[in-house]
N, C-alpha and C positions, 0 to 999 in steps of 0.2 A: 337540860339536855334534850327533853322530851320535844320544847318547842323548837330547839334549833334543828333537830332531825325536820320536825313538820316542816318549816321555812324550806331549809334545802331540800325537802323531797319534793317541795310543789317547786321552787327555781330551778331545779335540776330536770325535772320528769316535765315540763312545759315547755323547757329549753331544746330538749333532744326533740322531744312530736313535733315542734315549729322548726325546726334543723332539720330533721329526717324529714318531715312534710315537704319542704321546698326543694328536699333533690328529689323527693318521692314523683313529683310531679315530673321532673323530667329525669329519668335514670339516664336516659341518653347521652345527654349533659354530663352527668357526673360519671358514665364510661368514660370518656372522653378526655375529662381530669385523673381520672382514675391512671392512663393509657399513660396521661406525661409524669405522672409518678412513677408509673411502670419502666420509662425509658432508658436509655443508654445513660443521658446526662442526669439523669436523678436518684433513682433508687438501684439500677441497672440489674431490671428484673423482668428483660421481656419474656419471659417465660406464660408469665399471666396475662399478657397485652391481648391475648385471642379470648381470653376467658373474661373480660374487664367489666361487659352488661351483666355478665350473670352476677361477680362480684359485687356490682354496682345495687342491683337489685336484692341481692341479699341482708347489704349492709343497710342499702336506708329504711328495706322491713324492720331488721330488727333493733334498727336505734330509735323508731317511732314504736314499737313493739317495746321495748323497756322502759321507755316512758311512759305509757299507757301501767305498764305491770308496776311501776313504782308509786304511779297516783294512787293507784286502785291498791294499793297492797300486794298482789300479787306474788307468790314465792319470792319472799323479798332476800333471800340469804342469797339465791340463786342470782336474783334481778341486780341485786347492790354487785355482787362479785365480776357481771358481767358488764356492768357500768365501767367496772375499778380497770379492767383487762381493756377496756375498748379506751376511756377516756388514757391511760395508759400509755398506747399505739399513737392514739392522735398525736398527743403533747409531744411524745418523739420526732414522727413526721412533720407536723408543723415548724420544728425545732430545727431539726434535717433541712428542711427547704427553706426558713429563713436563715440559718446562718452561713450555709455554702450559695445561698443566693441563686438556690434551682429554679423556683418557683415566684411567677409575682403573684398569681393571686389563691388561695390554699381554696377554693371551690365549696366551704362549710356550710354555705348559704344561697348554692346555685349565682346565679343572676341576678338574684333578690336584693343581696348585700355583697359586694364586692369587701374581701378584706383584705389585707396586704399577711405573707405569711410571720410578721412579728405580734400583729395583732390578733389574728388567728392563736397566736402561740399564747399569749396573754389572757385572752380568752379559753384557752383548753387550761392553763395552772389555774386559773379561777377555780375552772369546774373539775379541777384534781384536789385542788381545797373541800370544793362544798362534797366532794363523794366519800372523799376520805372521812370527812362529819357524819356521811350516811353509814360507811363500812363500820364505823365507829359504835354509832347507836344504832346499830343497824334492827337491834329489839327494840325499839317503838316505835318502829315501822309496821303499824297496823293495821289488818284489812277494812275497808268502807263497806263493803257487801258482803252476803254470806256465801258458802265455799260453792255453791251454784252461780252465784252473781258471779263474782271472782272469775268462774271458767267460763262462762258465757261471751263474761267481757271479751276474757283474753281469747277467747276464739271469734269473736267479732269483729273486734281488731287487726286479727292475723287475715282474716279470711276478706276485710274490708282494704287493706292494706295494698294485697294480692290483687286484686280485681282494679284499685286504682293506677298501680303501676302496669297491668294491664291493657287498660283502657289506655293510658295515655303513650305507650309505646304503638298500637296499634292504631291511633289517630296520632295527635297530637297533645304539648301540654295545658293543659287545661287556662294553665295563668301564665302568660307570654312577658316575660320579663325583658328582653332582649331587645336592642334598638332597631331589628327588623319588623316588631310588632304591627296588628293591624291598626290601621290609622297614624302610623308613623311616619313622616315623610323623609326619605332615603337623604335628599338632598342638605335639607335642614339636617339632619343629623351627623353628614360628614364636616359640617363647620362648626368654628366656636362662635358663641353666644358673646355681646359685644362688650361684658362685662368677665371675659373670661381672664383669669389669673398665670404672666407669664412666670416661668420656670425663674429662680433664682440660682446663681451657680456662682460659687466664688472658685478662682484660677491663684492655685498656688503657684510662683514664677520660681524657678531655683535657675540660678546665673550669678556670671562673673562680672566685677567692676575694679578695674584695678589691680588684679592679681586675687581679687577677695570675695569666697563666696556669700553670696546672700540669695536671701528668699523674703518676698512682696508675694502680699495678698488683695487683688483688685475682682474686678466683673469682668476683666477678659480684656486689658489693654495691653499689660504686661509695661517691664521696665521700659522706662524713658530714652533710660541710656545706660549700657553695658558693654561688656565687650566678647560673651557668650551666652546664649542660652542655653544651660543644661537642659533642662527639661520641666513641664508643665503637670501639674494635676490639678483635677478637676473635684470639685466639691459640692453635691446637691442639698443647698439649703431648705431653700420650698420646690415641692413639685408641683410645672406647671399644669394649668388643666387641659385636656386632650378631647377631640371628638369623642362622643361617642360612639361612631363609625370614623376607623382609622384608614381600614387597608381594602375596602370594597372596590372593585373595578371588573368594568367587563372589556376583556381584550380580545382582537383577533391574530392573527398572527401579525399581521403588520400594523396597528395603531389602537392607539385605547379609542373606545368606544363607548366608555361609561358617559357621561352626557348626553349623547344624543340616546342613549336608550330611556336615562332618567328623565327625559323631556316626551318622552313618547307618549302619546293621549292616552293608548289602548295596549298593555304591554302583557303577556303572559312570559314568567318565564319559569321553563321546565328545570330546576335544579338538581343537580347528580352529584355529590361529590367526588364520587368513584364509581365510573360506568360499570367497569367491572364488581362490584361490587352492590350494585343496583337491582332490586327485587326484580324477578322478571316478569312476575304478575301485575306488578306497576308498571312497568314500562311497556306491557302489552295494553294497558288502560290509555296508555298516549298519543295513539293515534286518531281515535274519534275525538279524543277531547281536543288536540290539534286542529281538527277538521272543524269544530263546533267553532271554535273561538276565530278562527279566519274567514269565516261563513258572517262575524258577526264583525267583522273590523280591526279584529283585533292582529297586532303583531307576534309570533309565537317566534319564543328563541330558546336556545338551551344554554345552563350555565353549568361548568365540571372542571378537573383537575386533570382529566385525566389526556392522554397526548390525542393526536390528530389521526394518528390509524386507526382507533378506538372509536373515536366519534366517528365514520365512516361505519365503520361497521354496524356500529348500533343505528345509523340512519338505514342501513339497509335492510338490516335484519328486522325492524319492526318498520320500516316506510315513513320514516318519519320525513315531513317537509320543513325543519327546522334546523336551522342553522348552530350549533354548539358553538360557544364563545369561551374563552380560558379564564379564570377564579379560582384566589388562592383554597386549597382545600379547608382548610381551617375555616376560614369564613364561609364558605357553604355551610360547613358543619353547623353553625351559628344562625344562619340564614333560616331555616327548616329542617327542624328534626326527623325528616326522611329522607327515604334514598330509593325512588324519586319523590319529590315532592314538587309542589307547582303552585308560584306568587304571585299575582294580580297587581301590576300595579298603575296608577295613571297618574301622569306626570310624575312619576318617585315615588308617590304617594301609596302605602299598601291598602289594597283595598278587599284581599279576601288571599288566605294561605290554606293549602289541605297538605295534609298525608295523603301517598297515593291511594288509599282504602277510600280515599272519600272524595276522589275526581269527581262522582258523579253527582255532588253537590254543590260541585262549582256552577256560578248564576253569571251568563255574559250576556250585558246589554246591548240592545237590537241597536242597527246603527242608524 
């Protein structure tokens, strides 16, 4: 018993730090998933949709915080109990969203690892097995250090934890998972690769022939010859493979505009999701830096969700000489973890991304 506590207290306590790690790094991110859990169609709890970063930021300290406390020993009556309660919630929600089919992807692993929520779900009774092994023997869960080490740690941890999610809400995430990343080329990554796998789907036919029902199963021809069709359904055998940019575009009011900007030599573009919603400390940072990058060649545009009386205003109100284009909010969101944030790019190409904290590190080459 003694050894199978040790196994699962290192699979378990490794699992949650590299789990809680990867949203730790961007809490933004997992507001965001947090928000569509919170929604009408899911859990329908907006109540907490306004409170979702702080949640956000709570939860991934202290699921990287009980991992730390169950390697190290740490009050483990306490640590094992708050394992049992948290792995508990998950396996519900993941459970919740895979089977009313709320959610496609449960967010467990940020950007890092996309999982689908049945796998997610799979993955949380795994580790409702190995905890339940720990509640169990939960006495030979024994300290590594002595009761100084112990507290040190765990104040190390807490207070290291704190200062990362920090840092990375006030710049950016440290490690850029996402297909906007730097050195990713926008263009290439709205297409598939030429070895990409189409979707398979078989078409159940239900129809009459003769006065007599039947039902045929094809790829989507349907009967030959009948003399009604009731009706079709539809069956996903394999899922095909998809961009990894779906839904990017930059529009103006009358024409898409996405290519010719993804062709553009020299591109700045200022991204807002929500003007109103927009730092105003950052967005007073954008007008020199507009000024900078036009002075060196470059195109300065803005990309938002937000309508067309809005962007006026905000050109007025700070002088901006940039033109706002319309993007889905969602994918802003996904673009740059700020609000404003500002993307560099030549020919599609990203070639340097800030948080507005750190405009004034942006580097534009002379022409």
């Amino acid at each position: 018993m003694k050894a199978l506590v040790n196994i699962c207290r290192i699979l378990v306590g490794g699992l949650f730090i590299f789990s809680g790690f990867i949203k730790l790094n961007d809490p933004l991110g997992f507001s965001y998933k947090l928000q569509e859990y919170f929604s009408y169609d899911v859990l329908d709890l907006p109540v907490f949709m306004p409170y979702a970063l702080g949640i956000s930021v709570f939860v991934v300290v202290f699921e990287v915080i009980l991992g730390v406390f169950l390697l190290i020993g740490y009050k483990p009556k306490f640590t094992v109990w708050s394992l049992l309660g948290m792995i508990v919630f998950f396996t519900f929600l993941t459970f919740y969203a895979a089977y009313f089919d709320k959610v496609k992807d449960c967010g467990c692993f940020g950007d890092f690892l996309k999982l689908t929520p049945w796998q997610s779900f799979g993955k949380d009774v795994i580790l409702l097995v190995l905890i339940l092994v720990l509640f169990v023997g939960k006495r030979h869960i024994k300290p590594i250090l002595s009761t100084f080490g112990l507290t040190l740690g765990a104040l190390l941890s807490f207070i290291a934890c704190l200062w990362f999610a920090y840092h990375v809400l006030m710049h950016l995430p440290t490690f850029d998972f996402r297909a906007y990343k730097i050195g990713d080329n926008l263009q290439k990554n709205m297409q598939l690769p030429a070895d990409a796998k189409d979707a398979i789907i078989d078409y159940h036919w239900t129809y009459t022939l003769d006065g007599k029902e039947k039902v045929i199963t094809d790829r989507g021809r349907g009967p030959k010859t009948y003399d009604k069709i009731i009706g079709v359904e539809t069956e996903t055998v394999q899922e095909g493979d998809v961009p990894k940019i779906q839904d990017f575009s930059i529009e103006s009011e009358d024409e898409d505009l996405t290519q010719q900007f993804l062709d553009t030599e020299k591109l700045v573009m200022i991204v807002s999701y929500n003007l109103d919603k927009a730092e105003v400390d950052g967005m007073a940072k954008l007008k020199a830096m507009s000024d900078e990058a036009k002075k060196n060649g470059y195109t300065v545009m803005g990309l938002t969700a937000s309508g067309t009386d809005k962007k006026r205003e905000i050109q007025d109100a700070y002088n901006l000489d940039a033109e706002f284009y319309l993007c889905d909010e969602k994918v802003l969101k996904t673009i740059v973890r700020a609000n404003p944030g500002v993307v560099i790019l030549e020919k599609g190409t990203v070639t340097q991304k800030v948080h507005w904290n750190d405009i004034d590190d942006l580097e534009f080459s002379k022409q």
